[in-house]
DRENDO-1510 file (C-alpha; in Angstrom, 1 decimal, always signed):
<recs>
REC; n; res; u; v; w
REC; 1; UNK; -6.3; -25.2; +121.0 .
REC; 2; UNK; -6.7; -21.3; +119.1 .
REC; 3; UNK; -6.4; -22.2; +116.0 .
REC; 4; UNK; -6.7; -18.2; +115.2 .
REC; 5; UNK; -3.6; -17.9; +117.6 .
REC; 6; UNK; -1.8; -20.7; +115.4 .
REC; 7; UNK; -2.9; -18.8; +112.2 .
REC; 8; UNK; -1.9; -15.2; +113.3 .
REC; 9; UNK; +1.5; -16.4; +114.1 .
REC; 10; UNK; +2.4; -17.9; +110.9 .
REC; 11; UNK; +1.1; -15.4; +109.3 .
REC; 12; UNK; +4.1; -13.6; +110.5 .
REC; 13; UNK; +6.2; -16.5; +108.4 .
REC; 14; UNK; +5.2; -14.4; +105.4 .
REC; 15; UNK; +7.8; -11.5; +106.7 .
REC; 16; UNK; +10.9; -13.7; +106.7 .
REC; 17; UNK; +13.6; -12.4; +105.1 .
REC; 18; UNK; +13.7; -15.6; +102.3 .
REC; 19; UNK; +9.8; -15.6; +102.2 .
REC; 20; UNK; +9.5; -12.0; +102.0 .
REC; 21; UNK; +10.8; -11.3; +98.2 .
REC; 22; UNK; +8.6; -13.9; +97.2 .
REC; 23; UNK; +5.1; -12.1; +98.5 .
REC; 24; UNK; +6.7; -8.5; +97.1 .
REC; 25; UNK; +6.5; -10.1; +93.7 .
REC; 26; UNK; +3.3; -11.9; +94.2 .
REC; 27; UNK; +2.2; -8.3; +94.8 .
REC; 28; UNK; +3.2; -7.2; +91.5 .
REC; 29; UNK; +2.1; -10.1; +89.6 .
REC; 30; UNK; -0.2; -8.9; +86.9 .
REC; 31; UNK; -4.0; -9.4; +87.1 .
REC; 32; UNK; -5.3; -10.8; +83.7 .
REC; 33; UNK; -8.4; -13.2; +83.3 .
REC; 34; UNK; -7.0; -16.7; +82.0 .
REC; 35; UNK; -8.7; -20.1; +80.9 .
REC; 36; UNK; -7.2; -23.2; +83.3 .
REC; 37; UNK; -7.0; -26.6; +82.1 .
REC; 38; UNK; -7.2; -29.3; +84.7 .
REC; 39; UNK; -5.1; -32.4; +83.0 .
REC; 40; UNK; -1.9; -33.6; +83.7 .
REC; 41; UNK; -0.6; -30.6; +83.2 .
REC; 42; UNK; -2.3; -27.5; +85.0 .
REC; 43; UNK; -2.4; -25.2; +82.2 .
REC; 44; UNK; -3.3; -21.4; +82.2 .
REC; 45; UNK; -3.9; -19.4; +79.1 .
REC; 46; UNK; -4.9; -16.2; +78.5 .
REC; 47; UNK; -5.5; -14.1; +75.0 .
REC; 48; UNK; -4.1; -11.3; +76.8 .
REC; 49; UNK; -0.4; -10.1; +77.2 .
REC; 50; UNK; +1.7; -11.1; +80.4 .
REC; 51; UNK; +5.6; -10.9; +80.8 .
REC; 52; UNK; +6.6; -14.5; +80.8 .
REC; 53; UNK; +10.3; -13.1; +82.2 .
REC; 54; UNK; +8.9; -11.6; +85.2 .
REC; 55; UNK; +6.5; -14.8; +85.7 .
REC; 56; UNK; +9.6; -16.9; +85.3 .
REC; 57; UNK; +12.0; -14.5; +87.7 .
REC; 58; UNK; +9.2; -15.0; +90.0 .
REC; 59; UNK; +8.6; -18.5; +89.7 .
REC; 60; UNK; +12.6; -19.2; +90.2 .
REC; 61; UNK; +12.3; -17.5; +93.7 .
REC; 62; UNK; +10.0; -19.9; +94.8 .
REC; 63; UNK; +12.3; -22.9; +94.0 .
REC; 64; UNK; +12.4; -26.1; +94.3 .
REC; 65; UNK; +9.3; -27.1; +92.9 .
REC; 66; UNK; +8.5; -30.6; +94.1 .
REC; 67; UNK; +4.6; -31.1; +93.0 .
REC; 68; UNK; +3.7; -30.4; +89.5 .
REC; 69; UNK; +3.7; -30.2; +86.7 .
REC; 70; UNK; +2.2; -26.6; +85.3 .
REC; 71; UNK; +2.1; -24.2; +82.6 .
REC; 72; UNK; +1.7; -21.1; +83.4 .
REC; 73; UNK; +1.4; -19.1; +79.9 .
REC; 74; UNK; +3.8; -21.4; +77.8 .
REC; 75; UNK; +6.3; -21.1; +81.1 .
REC; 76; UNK; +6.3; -24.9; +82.1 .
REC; 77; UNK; +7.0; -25.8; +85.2 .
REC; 78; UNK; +8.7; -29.4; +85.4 .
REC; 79; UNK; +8.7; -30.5; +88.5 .
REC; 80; UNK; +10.8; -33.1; +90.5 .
REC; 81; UNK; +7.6; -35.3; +90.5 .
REC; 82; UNK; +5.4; -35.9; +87.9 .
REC; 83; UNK; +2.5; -35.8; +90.2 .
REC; 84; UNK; -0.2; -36.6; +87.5 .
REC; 85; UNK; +0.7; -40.2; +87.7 .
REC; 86; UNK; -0.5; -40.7; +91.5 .
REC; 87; UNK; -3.2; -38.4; +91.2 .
REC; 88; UNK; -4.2; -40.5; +87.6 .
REC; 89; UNK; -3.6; -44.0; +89.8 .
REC; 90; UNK; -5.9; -42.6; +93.0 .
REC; 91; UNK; -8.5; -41.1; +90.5 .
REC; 92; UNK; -10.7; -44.0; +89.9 .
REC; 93; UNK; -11.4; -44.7; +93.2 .
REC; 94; UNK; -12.6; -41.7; +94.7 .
REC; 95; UNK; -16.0; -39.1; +94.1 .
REC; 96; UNK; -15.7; -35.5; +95.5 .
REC; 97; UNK; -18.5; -34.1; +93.8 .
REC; 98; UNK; -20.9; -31.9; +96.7 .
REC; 99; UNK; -18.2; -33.0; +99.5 .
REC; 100; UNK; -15.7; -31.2; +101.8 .
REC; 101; UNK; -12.4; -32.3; +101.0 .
REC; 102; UNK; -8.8; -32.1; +102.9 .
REC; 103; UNK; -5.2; -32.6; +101.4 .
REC; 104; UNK; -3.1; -32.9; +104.4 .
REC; 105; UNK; +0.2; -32.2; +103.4 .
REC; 106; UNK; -0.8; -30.3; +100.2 .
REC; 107; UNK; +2.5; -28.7; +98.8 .
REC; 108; UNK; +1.9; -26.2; +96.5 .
REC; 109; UNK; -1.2; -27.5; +95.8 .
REC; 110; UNK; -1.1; -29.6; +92.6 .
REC; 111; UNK; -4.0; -32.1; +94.0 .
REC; 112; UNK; -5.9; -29.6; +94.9 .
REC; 113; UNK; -6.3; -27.9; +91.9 .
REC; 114; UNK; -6.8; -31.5; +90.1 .
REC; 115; UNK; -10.1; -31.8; +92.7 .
REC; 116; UNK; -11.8; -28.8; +90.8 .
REC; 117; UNK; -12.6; -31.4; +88.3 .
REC; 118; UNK; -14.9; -32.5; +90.6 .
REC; 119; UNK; -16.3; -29.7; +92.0 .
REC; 120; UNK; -16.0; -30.7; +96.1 .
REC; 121; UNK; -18.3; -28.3; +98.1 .
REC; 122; UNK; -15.0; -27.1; +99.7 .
REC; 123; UNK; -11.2; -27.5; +99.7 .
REC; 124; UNK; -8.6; -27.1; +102.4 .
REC; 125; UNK; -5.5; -27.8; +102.2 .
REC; 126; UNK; -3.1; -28.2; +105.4 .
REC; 127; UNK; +1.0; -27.7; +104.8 .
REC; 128; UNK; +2.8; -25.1; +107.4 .
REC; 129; UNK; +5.3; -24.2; +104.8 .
REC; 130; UNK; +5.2; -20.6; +103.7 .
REC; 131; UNK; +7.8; -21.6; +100.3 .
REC; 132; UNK; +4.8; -24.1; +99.4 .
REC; 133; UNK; +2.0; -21.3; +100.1 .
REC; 134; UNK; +3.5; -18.6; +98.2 .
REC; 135; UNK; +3.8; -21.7; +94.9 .
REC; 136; UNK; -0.1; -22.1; +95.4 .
REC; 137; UNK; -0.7; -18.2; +95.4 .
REC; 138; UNK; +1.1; -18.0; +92.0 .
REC; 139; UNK; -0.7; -20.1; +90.4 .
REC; 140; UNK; -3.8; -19.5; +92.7 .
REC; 141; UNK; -3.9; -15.9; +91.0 .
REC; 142; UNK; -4.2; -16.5; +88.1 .
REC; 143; UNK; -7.0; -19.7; +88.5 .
REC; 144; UNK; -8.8; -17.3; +91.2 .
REC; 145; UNK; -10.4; -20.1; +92.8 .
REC; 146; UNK; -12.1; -21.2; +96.1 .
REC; 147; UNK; -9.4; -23.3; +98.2 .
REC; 148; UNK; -8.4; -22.8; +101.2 .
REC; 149; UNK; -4.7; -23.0; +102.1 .
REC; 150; UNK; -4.1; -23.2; +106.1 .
REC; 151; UNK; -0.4; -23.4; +107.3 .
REC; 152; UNK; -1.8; -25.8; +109.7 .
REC; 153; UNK; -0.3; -29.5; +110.3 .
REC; 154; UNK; -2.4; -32.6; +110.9 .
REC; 155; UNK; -1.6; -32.4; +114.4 .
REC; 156; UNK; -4.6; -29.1; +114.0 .
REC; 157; UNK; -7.0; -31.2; +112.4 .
REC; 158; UNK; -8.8; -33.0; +115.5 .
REC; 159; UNK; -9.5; -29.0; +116.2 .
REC; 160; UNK; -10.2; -27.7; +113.0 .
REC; 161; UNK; -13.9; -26.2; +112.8 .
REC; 162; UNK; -15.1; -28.4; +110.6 .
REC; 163; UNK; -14.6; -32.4; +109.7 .
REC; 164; UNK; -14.7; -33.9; +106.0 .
REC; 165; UNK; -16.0; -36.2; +103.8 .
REC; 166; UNK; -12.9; -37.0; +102.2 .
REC; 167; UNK; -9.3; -37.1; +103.4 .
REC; 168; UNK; -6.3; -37.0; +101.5 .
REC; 169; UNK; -2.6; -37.5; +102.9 .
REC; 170; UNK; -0.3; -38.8; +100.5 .
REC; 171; UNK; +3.5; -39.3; +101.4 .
REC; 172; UNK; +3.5; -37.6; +104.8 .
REC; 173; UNK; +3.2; -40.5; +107.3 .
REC; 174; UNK; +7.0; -41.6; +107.4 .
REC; 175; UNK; +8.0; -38.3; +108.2 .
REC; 176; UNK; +6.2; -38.8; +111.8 .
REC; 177; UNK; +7.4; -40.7; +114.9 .
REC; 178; UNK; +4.4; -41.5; +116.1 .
REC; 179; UNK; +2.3; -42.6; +113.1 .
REC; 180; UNK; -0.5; -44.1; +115.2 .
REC; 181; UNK; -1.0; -40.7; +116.3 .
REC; 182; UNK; -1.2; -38.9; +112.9 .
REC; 183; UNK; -3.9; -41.6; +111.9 .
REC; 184; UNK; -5.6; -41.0; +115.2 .
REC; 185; UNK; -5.6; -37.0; +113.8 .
REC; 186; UNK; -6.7; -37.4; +110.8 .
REC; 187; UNK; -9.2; -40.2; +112.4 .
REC; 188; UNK; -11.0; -37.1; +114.1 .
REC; 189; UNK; -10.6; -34.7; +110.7 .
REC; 190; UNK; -13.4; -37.1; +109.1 .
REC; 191; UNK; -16.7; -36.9; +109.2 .
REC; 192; UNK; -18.6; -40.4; +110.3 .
REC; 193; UNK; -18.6; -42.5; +107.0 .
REC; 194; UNK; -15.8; -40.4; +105.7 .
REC; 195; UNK; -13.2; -41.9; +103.7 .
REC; 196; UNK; -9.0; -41.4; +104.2 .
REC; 197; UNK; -6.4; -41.8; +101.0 .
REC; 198; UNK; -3.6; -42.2; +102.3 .
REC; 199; UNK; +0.2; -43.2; +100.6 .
REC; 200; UNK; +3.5; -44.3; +102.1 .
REC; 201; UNK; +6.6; -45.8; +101.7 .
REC; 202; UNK; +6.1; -50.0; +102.6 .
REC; 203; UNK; +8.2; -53.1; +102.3 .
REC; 204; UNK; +7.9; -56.3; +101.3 .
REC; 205; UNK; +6.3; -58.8; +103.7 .
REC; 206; UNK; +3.4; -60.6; +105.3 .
REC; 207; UNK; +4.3; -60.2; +108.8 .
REC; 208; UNK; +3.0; -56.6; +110.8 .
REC; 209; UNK; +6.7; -55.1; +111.2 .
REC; 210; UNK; +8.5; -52.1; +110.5 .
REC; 211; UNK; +11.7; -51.0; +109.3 .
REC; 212; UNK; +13.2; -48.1; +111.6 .
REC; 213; UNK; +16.0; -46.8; +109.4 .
REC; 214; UNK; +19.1; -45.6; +111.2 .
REC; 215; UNK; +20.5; -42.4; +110.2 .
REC; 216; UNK; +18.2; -41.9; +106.6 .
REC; 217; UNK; +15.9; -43.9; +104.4 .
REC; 218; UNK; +17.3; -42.9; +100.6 .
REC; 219; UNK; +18.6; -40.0; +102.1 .
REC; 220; UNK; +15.7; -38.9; +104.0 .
REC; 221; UNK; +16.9; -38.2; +107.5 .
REC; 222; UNK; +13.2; -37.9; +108.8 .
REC; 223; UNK; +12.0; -41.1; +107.7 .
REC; 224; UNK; +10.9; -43.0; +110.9 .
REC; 225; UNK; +8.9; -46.4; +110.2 .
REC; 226; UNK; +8.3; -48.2; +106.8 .
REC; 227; UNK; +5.9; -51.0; +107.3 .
REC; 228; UNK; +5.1; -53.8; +105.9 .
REC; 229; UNK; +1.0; -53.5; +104.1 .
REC; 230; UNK; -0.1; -55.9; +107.5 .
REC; 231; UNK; +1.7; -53.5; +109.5 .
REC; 232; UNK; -0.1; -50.3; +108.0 .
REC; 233; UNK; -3.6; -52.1; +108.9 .
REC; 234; UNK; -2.7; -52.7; +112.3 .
REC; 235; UNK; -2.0; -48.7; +112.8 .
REC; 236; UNK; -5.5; -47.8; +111.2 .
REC; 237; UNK; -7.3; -50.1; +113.2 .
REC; 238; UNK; -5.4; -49.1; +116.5 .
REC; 239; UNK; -6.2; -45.6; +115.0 .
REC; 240; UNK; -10.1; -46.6; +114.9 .
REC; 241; UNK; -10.3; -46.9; +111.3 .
REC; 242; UNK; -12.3; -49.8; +109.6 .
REC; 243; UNK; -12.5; -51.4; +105.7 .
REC; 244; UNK; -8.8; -51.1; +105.3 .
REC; 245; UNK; -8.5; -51.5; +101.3 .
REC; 246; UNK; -5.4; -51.8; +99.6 .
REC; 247; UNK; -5.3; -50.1; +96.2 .
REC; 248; UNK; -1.8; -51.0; +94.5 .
REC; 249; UNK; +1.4; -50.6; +95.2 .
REC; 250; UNK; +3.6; -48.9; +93.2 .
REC; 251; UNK; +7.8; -49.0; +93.0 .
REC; 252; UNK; +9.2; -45.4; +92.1 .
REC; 253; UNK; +10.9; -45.2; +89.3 .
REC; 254; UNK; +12.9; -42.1; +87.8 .
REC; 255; UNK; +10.2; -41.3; +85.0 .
REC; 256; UNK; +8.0; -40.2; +88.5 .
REC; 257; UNK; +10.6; -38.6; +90.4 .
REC; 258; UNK; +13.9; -37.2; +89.2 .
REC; 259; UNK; +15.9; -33.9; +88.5 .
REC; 260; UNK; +14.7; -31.2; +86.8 .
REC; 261; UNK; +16.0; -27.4; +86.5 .
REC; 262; UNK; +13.3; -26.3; +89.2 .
REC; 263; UNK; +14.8; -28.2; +91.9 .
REC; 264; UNK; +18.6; -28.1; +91.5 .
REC; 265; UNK; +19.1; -30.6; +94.1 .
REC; 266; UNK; +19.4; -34.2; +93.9 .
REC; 267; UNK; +16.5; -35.9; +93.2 .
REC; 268; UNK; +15.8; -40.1; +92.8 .
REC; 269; UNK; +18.8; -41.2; +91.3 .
REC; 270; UNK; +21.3; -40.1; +93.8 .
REC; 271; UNK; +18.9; -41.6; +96.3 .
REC; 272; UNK; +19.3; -45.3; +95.1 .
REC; 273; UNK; +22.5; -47.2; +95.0 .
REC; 274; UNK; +24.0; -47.3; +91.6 .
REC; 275; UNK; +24.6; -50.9; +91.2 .
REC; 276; UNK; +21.8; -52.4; +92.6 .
REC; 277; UNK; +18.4; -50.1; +92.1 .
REC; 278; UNK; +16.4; -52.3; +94.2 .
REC; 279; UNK; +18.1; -50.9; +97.5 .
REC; 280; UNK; +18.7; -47.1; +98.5 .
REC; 281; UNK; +21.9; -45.9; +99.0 .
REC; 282; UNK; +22.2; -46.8; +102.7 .
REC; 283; UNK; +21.3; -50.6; +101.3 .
REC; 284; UNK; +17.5; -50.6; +102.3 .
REC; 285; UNK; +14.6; -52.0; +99.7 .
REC; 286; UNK; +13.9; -49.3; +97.6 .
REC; 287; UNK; +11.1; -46.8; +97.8 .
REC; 288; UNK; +7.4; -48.8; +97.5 .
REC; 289; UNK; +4.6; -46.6; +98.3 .
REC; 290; UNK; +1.3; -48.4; +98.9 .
REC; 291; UNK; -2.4; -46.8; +98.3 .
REC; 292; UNK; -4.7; -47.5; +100.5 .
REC; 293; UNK; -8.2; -46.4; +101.3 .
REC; 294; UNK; -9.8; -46.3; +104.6 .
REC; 295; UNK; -13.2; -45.9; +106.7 .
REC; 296; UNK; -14.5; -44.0; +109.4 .
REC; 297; UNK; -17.4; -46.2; +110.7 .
</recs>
């Protein structure tokens, strides 16, 4: 595959007609030297002046902002999910210090600024959306840092021109039909000895089966398989993976994921039925996403 081919097109995304205001006022953003914070909240401050109106008309364009939060000069960004609490559960178990590091999936690029902490020999993050690349070059101006944003999918990764120590793909694996063949991708994306984080909607139960929701899964209409935890282990293993380890599991709740006035859309509450919030509104369990960790041997 060219991945240069792949590249060159997409960079042609950038000239859509709803992408292409959002790059002219990237353009014009102004170019001030800031301080960044890495906590919950990725914070930017500067001692000197910037318009917080423009920085806010610009920040509006990009909307909705799922992955968050941020505070860009005093202008916070409260996003649908409050993203600090999955990176806060996953950040005990991992090490990126000196190691090449992938976020498959990466949004706007809230983990991946979170991974600086670390200091990773490299960062690249995978997401064909240009709405989610033009978030990460707002705040990528201002923090001026080294990661690298590819509009690539994981289905690019077995050709990618370089492999990683450390995997991350976290709420991406129901949206595929074939997950034994994302796992198999992002198999090949690691490095021998390399380690995968992955997250995903599960259900209850100790037998290896799958729901298959017809129609939409809390009114997600590409939602394809949620297994059971067994189940999940028996598509890493076909995948090749070994020392399946199961970190938590974790129900979503609305102080995660809810409405905000950077999304203006319906958000977790509309997705669950409103008498019984253990079920979605179609009458499936409700959203469980299990952590897990896995090997390449």
């Amino acid at each position: 595959m060219d991945l240069q081919a792949v590249r060159n097109e997409r960079e042609g995304w950038m000239k859509w007609k709803n992408i292409a205001p959002l790059r002219t006022a990237l353009e014009n953003l102004s170019d001030i030297d800031s301080t960044v914070t890495l906590g919950n909240t990725v914070t930017l401050k500067s001692d000197e002046a910037i318009d917080i109106d423009a920085l806010e008309t610009t920040a509006r364009l990009m909307m909705p902002w799922r992955k968050g939060p941020f505070d860009l000069f005093g202008l916070f960004i409260d996003t649908e999910w409050r993203s600090d609490q999955k990176y806060n559960f996953l950040r005990p178990h991992f090490n990126l210090r000196d190691k090449k590091v992938a976020d498959i999936g990466c949004n706007n690029g809230y983990y991946m600024f979170r991974f600086l902490e670390d200091a990773p020999a490299k960062i690249v993050g995978f997401d064909p959306s240009a709405l989610f690349k033009s978030q990460f070059d707002l705040v990528n101006h201002f923090v001026k840092s080294n990661i690298v944003y590819e509009l690539l999918g994981v289905e690019h990764l077995p050709f990618y021109e370089e492999k990683f120590d450390v995997i991350f793909c976290l709420g991406v694996l129901y949206h595929r039909s074939d997950p034994v063949a994302m796992l198999k991708a992002l198999f090949q994306g690691l490095e021998k000895g390399g380690e995968l984080y992955l997250d995903t909607f599960i259900i209850q139960g100790d037998e290896p089966y799958a729901l298959c929701p017809q129609g939409s899964y809390s009114k997600i209409t590409n939602v394809y398989f949620v297994p059971t935890l067994r189940a999940l282990e028996n598509w890493c293993i076909k995948a090749g993976f070994s020392g399946f380890e199961v970190l938590g599991t974790v129900v979503t709740t609305s102080d995660e994921q809810r409405k905000t006035s950077w999304i203006e859309s319906q958000s977790l509450e509309d997705f669950l039925n409103p008498d019984d919030s253990t079920k979605t509104v179609e009458g499936y369990p409700a959203p469980i996403r299990g952590y897990v960790r896995i090997k390449k041997g």
